[in-house]
N, C-alpha and C positions, 0 to 999 in steps of 0.2 A: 337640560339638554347637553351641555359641557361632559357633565360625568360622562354621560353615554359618551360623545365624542371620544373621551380620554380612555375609556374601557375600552371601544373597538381601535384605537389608538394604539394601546398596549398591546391587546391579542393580534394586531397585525404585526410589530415587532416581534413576538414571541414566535408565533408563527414563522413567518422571516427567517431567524435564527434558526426553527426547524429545519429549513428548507437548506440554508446553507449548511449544515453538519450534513445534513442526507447527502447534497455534491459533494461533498469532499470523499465519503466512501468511494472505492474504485472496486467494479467488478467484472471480472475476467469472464467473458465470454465462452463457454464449452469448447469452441471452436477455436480460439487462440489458447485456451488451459489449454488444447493437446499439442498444441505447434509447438508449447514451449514445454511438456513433458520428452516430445520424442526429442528437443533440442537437447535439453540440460543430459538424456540421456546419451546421448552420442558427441556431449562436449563437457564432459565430466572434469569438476576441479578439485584441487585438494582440497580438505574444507582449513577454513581458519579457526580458531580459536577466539571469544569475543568473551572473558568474562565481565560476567555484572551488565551483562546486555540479555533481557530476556526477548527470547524470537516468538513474541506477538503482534499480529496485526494492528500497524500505525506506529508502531516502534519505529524509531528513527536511528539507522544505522552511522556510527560516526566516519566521517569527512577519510580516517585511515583505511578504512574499507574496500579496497579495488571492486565494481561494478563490472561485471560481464554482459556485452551486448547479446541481444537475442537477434537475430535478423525477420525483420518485416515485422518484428512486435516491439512498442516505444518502450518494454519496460527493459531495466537488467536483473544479472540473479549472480549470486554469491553462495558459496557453500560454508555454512557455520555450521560446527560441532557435528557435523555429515547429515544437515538436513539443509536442503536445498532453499534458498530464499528467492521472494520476486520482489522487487522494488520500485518504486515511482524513483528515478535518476532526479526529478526535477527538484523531489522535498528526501530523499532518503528512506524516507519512510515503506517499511516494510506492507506488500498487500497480498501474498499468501507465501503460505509455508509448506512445504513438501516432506515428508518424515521417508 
Protein backbone atom coordinates (compact mmCIF):
# COMPACT_ATOMS: atom_id res chain seq x y z
CA UNK A 1 0.00 0.00 0.00
CA UNK A 2 3.10 2.53 0.77
CA UNK A 3 4.37 2.01 -2.91
CA UNK A 4 1.07 3.15 -4.26
CA UNK A 5 1.01 5.88 -1.80
CA UNK A 6 4.68 7.04 -2.85
CA UNK A 7 3.71 6.55 -6.76
CA UNK A 8 0.62 8.94 -6.53
CA UNK A 9 2.79 10.87 -4.25
CA UNK A 10 5.41 11.55 -6.94
CA UNK A 11 2.85 11.88 -9.94
CA UNK A 12 1.23 14.54 -7.87
CA UNK A 13 4.51 16.58 -7.63
CA UNK A 14 5.36 16.14 -11.12
CA UNK A 15 2.21 17.18 -12.01
CA UNK A 16 2.50 20.31 -9.62
CA UNK A 17 5.65 21.25 -11.35
CA UNK A 18 3.53 20.86 -14.80
CA UNK A 19 1.19 23.23 -13.61
CA UNK A 20 3.62 25.77 -12.30
CA UNK A 21 5.75 26.11 -15.75
CA UNK A 22 2.30 26.40 -17.73
CA UNK A 23 1.60 29.82 -15.04
CA UNK A 24 4.63 31.17 -15.67
CA UNK A 25 3.94 31.34 -19.64
CA UNK A 26 2.13 34.89 -20.32
CA UNK A 27 -0.23 35.20 -23.12
CA UNK A 28 -1.38 38.32 -24.75
CA UNK A 29 -4.69 38.64 -25.47
CA UNK A 30 -5.82 39.48 -29.38
CA UNK A 31 -7.31 42.54 -27.92
CA UNK A 32 -4.31 44.07 -26.03
CA UNK A 33 -1.73 42.42 -28.97
CA UNK A 34 -3.43 45.35 -30.98
CA UNK A 35 -3.60 48.14 -28.26
CA UNK A 36 0.06 47.67 -28.03
CA UNK A 37 0.77 47.26 -31.95
CA UNK A 38 -1.08 50.44 -32.83
CA UNK A 39 1.03 51.84 -29.67
CA UNK A 40 4.63 50.99 -30.36
CA UNK A 41 3.40 52.12 -33.74
CA UNK A 42 2.77 55.61 -33.13
CA UNK A 43 5.54 55.84 -30.12
CA UNK A 44 8.45 54.47 -32.11
CA UNK A 45 12.10 54.22 -30.51
CA UNK A 46 15.38 53.88 -31.85
CA UNK A 47 16.28 50.53 -31.47
CA UNK A 48 19.26 49.56 -29.21
CA UNK A 49 21.83 47.44 -29.91
CA UNK A 50 21.93 44.07 -27.25
CA UNK A 51 24.86 41.77 -28.49
CA UNK A 52 25.07 38.02 -27.25
CA UNK A 53 21.31 38.59 -26.25
CA UNK A 54 19.18 36.51 -28.34
CA UNK A 55 15.44 37.95 -28.62
CA UNK A 56 13.49 34.80 -27.58
CA UNK A 57 10.57 34.28 -25.67
CA UNK A 58 11.62 34.27 -21.70
CA UNK A 59 14.86 35.77 -22.52
CA UNK A 60 15.71 37.99 -19.87
CA UNK A 61 16.74 41.41 -20.89
CA UNK A 62 19.48 42.99 -18.71
CA UNK A 63 18.92 45.51 -15.84
CA UNK A 64 20.87 48.41 -18.66
CA UNK A 65 17.86 48.04 -20.91
CA UNK A 66 15.35 51.33 -20.56
CA UNK A 67 11.68 49.68 -20.61
CA UNK A 68 8.99 51.79 -22.24
CA UNK A 69 5.52 51.96 -20.64
CA UNK A 70 2.48 51.02 -22.80
CA UNK A 71 -0.52 52.87 -21.21
CA UNK A 72 -3.52 50.70 -19.84
CA UNK A 73 -1.35 47.47 -20.65
CA UNK A 74 1.19 46.17 -17.47
CA UNK A 75 3.78 45.11 -19.86
CA UNK A 76 6.78 47.47 -21.54
CA UNK A 77 8.53 47.27 -24.84
CA UNK A 78 12.04 48.19 -26.06
CA UNK A 79 13.24 48.33 -29.64
CA UNK A 80 16.41 45.70 -30.15
CA UNK A 81 18.16 45.45 -33.44
CA UNK A 82 14.68 47.21 -35.04
CA UNK A 83 12.33 44.46 -33.77
CA UNK A 84 10.10 45.60 -31.27
CA UNK A 85 10.06 43.60 -27.87
CA UNK A 86 7.33 43.16 -25.07
CA UNK A 87 8.40 42.46 -21.72
CA UNK A 88 7.00 41.37 -18.22
CA UNK A 89 8.77 44.75 -16.21
CA UNK A 90 8.42 42.54 -13.19
CA UNK A 91 11.06 39.55 -14.13
CA UNK A 92 12.64 41.21 -17.57
CA UNK A 93 11.91 38.46 -19.24
CA UNK A 94 10.98 38.87 -22.91
CA UNK A 95 6.96 37.66 -23.95
CA UNK A 96 6.75 38.49 -27.57
CA UNK A 97 8.70 39.68 -30.29
CA UNK A 98 7.48 41.94 -33.26
CA UNK A 99 9.86 41.71 -36.50
Amino acid sequence: MKTYLSAAAAAFVLLAGVGVAAAEDIIIQPEQDTVIQEYVKKQPLASVKLPGVELNVGTALPDTVELHEIPNVKYRYVVVDNRTVVVDPGTRKIIKVYN
